[in-house]
C-alpha positions as CSV (number, residue, x, y, z in Angstrom):
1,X,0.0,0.0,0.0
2,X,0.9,3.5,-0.2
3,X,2.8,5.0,2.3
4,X,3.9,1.9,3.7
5,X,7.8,1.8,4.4
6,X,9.5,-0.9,1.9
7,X,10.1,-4.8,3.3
8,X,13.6,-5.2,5.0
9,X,15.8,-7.8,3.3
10,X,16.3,-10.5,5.3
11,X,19.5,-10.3,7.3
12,X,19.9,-6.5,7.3
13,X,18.8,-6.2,10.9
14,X,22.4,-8.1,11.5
15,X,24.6,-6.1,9.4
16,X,24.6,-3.2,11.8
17,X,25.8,-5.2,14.1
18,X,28.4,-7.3,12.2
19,X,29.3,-4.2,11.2
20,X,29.8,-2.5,14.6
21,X,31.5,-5.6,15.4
22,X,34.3,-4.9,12.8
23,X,34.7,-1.8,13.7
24,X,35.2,-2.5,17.3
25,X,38.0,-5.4,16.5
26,X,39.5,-2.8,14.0
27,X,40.2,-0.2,16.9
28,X,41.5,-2.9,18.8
29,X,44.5,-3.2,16.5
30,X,44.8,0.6,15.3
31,X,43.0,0.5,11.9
32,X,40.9,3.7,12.1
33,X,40.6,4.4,8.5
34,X,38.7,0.6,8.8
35,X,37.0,1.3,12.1
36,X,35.5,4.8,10.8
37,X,34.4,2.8,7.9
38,X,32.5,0.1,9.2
39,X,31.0,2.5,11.9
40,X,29.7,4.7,9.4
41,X,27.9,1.9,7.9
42,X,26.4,0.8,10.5
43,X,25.5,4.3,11.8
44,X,23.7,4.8,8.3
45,X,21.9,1.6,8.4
46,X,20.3,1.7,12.1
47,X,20.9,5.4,13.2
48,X,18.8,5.0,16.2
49,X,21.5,2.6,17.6
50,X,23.7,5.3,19.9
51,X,26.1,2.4,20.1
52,X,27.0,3.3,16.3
53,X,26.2,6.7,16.6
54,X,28.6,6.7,19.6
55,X,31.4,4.8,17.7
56,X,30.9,6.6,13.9
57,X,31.3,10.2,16.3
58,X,34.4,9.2,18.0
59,X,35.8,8.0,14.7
60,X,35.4,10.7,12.5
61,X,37.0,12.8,15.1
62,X,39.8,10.3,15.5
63,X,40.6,10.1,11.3
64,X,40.0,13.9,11.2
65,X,43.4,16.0,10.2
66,X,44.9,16.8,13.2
67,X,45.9,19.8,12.3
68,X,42.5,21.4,11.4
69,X,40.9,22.4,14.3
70,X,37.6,22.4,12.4
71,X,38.2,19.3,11.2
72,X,38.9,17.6,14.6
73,X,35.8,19.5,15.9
74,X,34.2,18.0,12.9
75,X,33.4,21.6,11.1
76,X,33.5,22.3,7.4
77,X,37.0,23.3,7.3
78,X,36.6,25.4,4.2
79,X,37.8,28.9,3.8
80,X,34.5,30.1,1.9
81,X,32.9,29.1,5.0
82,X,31.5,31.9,7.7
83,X,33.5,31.5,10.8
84,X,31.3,30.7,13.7
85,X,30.9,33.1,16.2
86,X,32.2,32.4,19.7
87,X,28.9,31.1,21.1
88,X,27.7,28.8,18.4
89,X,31.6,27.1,19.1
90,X,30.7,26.6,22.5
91,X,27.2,25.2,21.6
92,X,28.6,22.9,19.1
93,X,31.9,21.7,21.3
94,X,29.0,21.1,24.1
95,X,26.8,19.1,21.5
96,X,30.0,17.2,20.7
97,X,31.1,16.5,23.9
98,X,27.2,15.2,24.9
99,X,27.4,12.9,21.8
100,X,30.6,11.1,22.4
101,X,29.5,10.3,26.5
102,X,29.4,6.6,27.1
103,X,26.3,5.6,29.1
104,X,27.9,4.1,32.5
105,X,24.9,1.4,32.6
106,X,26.0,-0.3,29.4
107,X,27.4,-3.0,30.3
108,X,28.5,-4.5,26.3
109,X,30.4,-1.2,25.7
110,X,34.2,-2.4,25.3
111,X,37.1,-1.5,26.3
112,X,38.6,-0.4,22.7
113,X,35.4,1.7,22.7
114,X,36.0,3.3,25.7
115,X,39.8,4.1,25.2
116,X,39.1,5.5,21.4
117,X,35.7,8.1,22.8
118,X,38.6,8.9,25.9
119,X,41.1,10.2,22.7
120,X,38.3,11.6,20.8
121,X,37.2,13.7,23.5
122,X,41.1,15.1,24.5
123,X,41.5,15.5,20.7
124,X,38.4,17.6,20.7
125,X,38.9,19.7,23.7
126,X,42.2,20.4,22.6
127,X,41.2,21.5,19.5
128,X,38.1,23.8,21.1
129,X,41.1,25.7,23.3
130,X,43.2,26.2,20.3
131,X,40.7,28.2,18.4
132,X,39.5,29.9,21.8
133,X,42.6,30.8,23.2
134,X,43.7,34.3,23.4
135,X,46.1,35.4,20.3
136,X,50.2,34.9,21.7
137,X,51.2,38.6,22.7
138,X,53.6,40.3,20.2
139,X,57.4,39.4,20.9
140,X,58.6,42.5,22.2
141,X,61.5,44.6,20.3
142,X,64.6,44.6,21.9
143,X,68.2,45.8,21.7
144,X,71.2,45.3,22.8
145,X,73.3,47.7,24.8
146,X,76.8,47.8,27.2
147,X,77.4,49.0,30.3
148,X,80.1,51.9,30.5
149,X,81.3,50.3,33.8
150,X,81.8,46.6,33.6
151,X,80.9,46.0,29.9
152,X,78.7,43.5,30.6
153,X,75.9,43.0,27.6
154,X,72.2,43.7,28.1
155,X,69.2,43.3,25.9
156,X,66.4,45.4,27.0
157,X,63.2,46.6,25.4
158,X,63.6,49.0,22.7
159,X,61.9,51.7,24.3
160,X,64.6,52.2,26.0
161,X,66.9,53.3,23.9
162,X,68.6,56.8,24.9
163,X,67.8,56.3,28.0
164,X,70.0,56.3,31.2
165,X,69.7,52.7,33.1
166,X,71.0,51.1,35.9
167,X,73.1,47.7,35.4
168,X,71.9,44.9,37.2
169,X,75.4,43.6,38.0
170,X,77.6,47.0,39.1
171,X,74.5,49.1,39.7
172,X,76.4,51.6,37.7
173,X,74.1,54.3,35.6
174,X,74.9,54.5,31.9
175,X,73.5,55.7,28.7
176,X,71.7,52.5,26.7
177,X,73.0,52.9,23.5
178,X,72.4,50.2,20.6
179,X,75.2,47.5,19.7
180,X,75.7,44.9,17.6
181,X,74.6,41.9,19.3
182,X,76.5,38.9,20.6
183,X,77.1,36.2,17.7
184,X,75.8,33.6,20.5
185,X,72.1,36.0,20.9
186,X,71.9,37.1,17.1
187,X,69.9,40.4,16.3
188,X,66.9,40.6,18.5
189,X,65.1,42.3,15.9
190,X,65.9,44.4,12.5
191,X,67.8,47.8,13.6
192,X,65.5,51.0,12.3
193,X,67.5,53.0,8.9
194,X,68.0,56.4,9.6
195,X,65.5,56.7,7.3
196,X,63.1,55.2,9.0
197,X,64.2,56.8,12.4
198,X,60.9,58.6,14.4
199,X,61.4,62.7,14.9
200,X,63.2,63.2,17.9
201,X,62.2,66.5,20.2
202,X,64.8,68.6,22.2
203,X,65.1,66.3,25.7
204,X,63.9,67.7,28.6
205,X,66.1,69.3,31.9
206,X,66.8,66.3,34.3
207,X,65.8,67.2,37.5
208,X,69.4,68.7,38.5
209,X,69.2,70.7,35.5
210,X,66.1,72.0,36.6
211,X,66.5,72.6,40.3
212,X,70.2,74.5,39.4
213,X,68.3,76.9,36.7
214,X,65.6,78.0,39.4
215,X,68.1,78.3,41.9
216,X,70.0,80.3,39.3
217,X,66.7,82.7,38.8
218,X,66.5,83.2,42.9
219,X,69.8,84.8,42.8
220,X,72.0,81.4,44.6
221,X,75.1,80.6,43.6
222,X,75.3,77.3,43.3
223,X,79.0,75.8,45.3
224,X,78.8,73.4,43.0
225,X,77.9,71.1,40.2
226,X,75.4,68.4,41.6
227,X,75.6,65.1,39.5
228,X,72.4,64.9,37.8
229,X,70.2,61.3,38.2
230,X,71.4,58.9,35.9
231,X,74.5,60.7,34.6
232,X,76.1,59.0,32.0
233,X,79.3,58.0,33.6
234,X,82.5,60.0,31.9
235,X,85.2,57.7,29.8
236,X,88.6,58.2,28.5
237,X,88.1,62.1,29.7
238,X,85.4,62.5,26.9
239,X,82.3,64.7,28.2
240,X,78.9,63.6,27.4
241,X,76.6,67.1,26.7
242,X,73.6,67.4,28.7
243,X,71.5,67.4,25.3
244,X,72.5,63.9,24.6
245,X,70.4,62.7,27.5
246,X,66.7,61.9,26.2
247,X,64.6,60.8,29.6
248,X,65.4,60.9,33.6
249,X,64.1,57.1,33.7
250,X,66.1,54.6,36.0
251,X,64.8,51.1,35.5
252,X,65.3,49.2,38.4
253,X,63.9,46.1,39.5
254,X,60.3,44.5,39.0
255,X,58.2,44.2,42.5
256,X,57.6,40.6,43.6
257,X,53.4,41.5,43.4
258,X,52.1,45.2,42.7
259,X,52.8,47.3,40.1
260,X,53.7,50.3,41.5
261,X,53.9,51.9,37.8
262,X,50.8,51.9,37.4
263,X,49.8,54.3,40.2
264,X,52.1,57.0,38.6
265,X,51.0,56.4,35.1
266,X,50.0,60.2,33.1
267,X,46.1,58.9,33.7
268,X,47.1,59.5,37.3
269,X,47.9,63.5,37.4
270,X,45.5,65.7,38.0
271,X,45.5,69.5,39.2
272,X,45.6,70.5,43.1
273,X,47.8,67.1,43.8
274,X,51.0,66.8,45.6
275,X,53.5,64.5,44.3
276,X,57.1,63.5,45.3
277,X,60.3,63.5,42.7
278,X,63.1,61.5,42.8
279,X,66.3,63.4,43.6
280,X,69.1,63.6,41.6
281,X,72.1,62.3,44.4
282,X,71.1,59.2,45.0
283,X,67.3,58.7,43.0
284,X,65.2,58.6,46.2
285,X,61.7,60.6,46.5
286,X,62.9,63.9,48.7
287,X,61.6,67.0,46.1
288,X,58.1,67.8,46.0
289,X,55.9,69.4,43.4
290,X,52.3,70.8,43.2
291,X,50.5,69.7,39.5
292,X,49.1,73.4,38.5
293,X,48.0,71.9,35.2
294,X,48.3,68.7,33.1
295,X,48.0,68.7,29.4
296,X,47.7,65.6,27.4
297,X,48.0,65.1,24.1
298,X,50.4,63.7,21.9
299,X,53.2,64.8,23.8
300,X,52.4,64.4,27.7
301,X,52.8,67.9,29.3
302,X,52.7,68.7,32.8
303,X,52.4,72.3,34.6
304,X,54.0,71.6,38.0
305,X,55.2,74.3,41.2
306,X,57.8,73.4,43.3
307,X,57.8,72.9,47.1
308,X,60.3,75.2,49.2
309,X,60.9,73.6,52.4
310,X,63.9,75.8,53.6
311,X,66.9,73.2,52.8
312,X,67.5,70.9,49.8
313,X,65.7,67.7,50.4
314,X,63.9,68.6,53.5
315,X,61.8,65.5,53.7
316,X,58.9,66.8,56.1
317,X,57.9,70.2,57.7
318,X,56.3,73.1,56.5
319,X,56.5,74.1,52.4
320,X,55.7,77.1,50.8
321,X,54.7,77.1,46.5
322,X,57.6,78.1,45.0
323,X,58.6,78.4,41.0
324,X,56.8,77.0,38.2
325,X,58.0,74.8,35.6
326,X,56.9,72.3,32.9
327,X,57.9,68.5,32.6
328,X,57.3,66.6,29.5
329,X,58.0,62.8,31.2
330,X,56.2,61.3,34.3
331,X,59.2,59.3,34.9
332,X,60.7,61.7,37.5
333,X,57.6,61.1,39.4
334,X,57.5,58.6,42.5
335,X,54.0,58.9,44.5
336,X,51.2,61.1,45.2
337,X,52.1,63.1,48.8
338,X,49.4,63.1,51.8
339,X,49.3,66.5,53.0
340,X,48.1,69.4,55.0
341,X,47.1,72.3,53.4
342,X,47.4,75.0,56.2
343,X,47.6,78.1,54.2
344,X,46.4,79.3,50.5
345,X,50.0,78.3,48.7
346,X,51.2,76.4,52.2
347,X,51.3,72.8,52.7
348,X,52.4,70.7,55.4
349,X,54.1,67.0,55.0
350,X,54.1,64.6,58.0
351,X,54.5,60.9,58.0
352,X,50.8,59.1,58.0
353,X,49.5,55.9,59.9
354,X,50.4,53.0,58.2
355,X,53.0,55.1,55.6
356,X,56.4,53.5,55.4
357,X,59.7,55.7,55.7
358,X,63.3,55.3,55.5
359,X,65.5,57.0,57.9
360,X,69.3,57.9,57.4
361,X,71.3,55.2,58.7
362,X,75.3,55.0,59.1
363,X,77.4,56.0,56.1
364,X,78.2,52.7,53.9
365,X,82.2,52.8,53.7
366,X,82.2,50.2,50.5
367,X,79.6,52.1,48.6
368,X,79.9,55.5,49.9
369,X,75.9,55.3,49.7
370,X,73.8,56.4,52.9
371,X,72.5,53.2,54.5
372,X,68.6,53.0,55.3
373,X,66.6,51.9,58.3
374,X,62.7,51.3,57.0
375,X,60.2,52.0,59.3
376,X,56.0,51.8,59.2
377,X,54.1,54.4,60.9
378,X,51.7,52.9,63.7
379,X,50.4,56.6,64.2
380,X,50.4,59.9,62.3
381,X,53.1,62.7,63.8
382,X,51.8,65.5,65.6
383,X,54.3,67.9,67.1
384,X,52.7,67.5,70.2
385,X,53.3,63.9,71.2
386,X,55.3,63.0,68.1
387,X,54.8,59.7,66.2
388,X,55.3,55.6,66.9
389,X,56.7,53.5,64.5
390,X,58.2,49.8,64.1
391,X,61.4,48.7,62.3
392,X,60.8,46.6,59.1
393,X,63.5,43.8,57.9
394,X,63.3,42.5,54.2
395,X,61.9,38.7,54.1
396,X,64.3,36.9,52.8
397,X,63.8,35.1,49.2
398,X,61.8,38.4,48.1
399,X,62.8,41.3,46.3
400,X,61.1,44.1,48.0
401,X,58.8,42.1,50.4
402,X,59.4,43.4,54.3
403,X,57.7,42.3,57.8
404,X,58.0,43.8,61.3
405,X,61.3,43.4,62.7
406,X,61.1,43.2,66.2
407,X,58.2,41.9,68.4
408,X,56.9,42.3,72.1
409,X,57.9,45.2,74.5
410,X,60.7,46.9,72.4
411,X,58.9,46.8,68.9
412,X,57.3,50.3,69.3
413,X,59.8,53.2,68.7
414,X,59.0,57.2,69.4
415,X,59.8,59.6,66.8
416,X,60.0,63.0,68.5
417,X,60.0,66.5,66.9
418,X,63.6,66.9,67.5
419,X,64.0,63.5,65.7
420,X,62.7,64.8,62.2
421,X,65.8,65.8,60.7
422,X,66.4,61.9,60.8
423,X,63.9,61.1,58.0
424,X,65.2,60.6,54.3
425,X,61.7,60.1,52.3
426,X,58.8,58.1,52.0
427,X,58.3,54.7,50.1
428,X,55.2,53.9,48.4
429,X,54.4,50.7,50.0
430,X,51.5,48.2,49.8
431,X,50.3,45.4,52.4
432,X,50.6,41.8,50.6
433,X,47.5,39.8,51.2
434,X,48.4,36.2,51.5
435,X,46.2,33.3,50.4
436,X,46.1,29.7,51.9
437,X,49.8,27.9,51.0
438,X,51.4,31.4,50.9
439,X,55.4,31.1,51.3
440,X,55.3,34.5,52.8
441,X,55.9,34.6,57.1
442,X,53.9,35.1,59.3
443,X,52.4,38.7,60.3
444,X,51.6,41.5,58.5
445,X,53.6,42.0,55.4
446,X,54.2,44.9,53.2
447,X,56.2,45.1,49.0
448,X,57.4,48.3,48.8
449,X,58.1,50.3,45.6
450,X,61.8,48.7,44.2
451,X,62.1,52.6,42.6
452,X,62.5,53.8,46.5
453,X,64.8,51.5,47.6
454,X,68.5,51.7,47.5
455,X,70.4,49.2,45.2
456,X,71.8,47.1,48.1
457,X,67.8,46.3,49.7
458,X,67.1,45.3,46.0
459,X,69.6,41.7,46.3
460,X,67.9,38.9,46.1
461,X,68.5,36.2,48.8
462,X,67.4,32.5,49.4
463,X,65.9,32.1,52.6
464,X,66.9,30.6,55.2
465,X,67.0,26.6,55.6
């Protein structure tokens, strides 16, 4: 009659499962060109059987070009092809997934079955993180440059270039200059033409520059020449001009958590703020400047007044608004200054609660460097009854990671006002939170900014065993 499906031969029920059989002994021995085969035939002939629609899935993925995604995934790998949008992958590497689970409660699925849907299923994840995994990040641009004290070789980021760094063996400063490469390294990446060499502006004052001109503008006679930051350190008797220095920037070493750059980046200036400069002896935060004005563009401009305090590098105390100026780089900048304003241009700078300080310590003889003793703040200063504070000690196996240093009756120091003249500058500092399994001690903990710390606090050391 019509509409009455056709007679089945006699014996085709079987075949599916002679079929499936075949398939089944041919993944046993490795033949998965035979096994996808015979699935596939059997999954065409009874496709309500999800044993063959198990065994055809994990096939075609298994016989599928490994190095196709889409093909793995089993997607028309064909260039003409939309790309799927990220959602519609997920939905089909779920349906996938759902198609090639073995049902736990049967019992005749065997154990070739089992280990080829286990393969399928890593090849198909594998290939759904591939095609979802964020693209690699750009291999940065390097260079290769000497230091003027030991020559040891360097390869920094090009970015770098002209400006003044600090070696990481002698802690010497010296100008990064491009050189050849070692023959061991080869070129990190194609050296610009001069062609193709970006406009240079005139560099900016370094901070000694500055400082020295305004001083120059109040009438003082300097006694003499301060070293500016960074200088580039003088060879064979040949000067290096001012003009030849493009940027104040002293790289120093990353911090073991926080980045402490980014609270200091030219999003972070605005007008009315107080911020502290690195000085030019020795690189530490002692000058202070009030942001009149920032303009960005594409050349970062900042309209900045400096701080009097009385004395060069006066660290705390009273500050009257002194002489305006203009900076084109944020890199002279270290952190943003808690402070009093106790007059219409007059501020007032005392260590905080919870601020961390470094106080001049006994001349280093080696060095010739003024050694530190860092300090946190249990309670802000008032010249009434002063300020308490506790000694911190770097932990060891850190960079810039420090903890209380003494505990129990003697941990609590005074800091009087007589005692003032004592403090060298503030460190931008953070407390580390620590998670379960954290290697850090016991007790509060605190990084501190590397770009505040001498050289010498910067060493890393194993800990302890």
């Amino acid at each position: 009659m019509a509409g009455e499906p056709a007679p089945t031969p006699a014996g085709t029920a079987a075949e599916p499962e002679r079929l499936l059989a075949l398939a089944e002994s041919a993944l046993s021995v490795g033949r998965l060109r035979a096994a996808h085969k015979h699935a596939s035939r059997a999954a065409l002939l009874d496709p309500a059987s999800p044993r063959a629609a198990l065994l055809a899935t994990a096939a075609n993925v298994l016989v599928a070009d490994p190095a196709s995604h889409y093909a793995v995934l089993l997607l028309p790998d064909d260039d003409s092809a939309s790309p799927l949008s990220a959602s519609a992958l997920h939905r089909h590497f779920k349906s996938l997934v759902k198609s090639l689970r073995v049902n736990p409660q049967d019992s005749a699925t065997s154990p070739a079955v089992k280990a080829a849907v286990e393969e399928a299923l890593g090849r198909a994840a594998e290939a759904y993180e591939a095609l979802t995994a964020p693209p690699p990040a750009p291999a940065l641009d390097t260079f290769w440059t000497a230091c003027a004290g030991c020559r040891l070789l360097h390869e920094f980021e090009r970015k770098y270039v002209g400006y003044r760094l600090m070696c990481p063996s002698c802690h010497r400063i010296f100008l990064a200059t491009e050189i050849p490469p070692p023959p061991e390294a080869g070129p990190p990446t194609p050296a610009l033409r001069p062609a193709e060499e970006p406009e240079t502006e005139k560099p900016e004052m370094t901070l000694a520059e500055i400082k020295l001109e305004l001083a120059k503008k109040r009438g003082a006679k300097a006694s003499k020449k301060r070293s500016s930051r960074g200088e580039v350190e003088q060879e064979d008797g040949e000067e290096v001009e001012a003009e030849n220095n493009h940027s104040d920037l002293m790289a120093v070493v990353d911090s073991d958590f926080y980045n402490f750059d980014a609270d200091r980046g030219e999003r972070c200036f605005k007008r009315g703020q107080l911020w502290a400069l690195y000085s030019d002896d020795d690189g530490m935060p002692r000058y202070y400047a009030l942001v009149e004005g920032v303009l960005r563009g594409s050349r970062f401009r900042i309209q900045i007044r400096w701080l009097d305090g009385g004395e060069e590098g006066k660290p705390c105390g009273q500050f009257k608004v002194g002489s305006a100026d203009t900076l084109h780089s944020v890199n002279v900048f270290s952190h943003l200054v808690a402070c009093e304003r106790v007059a219409r241009e007059v501020y007032r700078v005392y260590p905080r609660k919870a601020s961390v300080w470094a106080f001049h310590g006994d001349q280093a003889s080696s060095t010739g460097r003024g050694k530190y003793e860092i300090v946190v703040f249990l309670s802000g200063y008032s010249e009434q009854y002063g300020a308490s504070f506790g000694y911190l000690e770097k932990v060891q196996g850190f960079r810039s990671i420090f903890k209380r240093r003494d505990v129990g009756a003697h941990a609590v120091q005074s800091l009087q006002k007589g005692d003032i003249g004592a403090l060298s500058h503030q460190i931008p500092a953070k407390k580390v939170s620590k998670g379960e399994g954290s290697a850090l001690p016991p007790g509060d903990c605190w990084e501190l900014d590397p770009a505040s710390l001498p050289p010498e606090l910067l060493r890393l050391e194993p800990p302890r065993k």
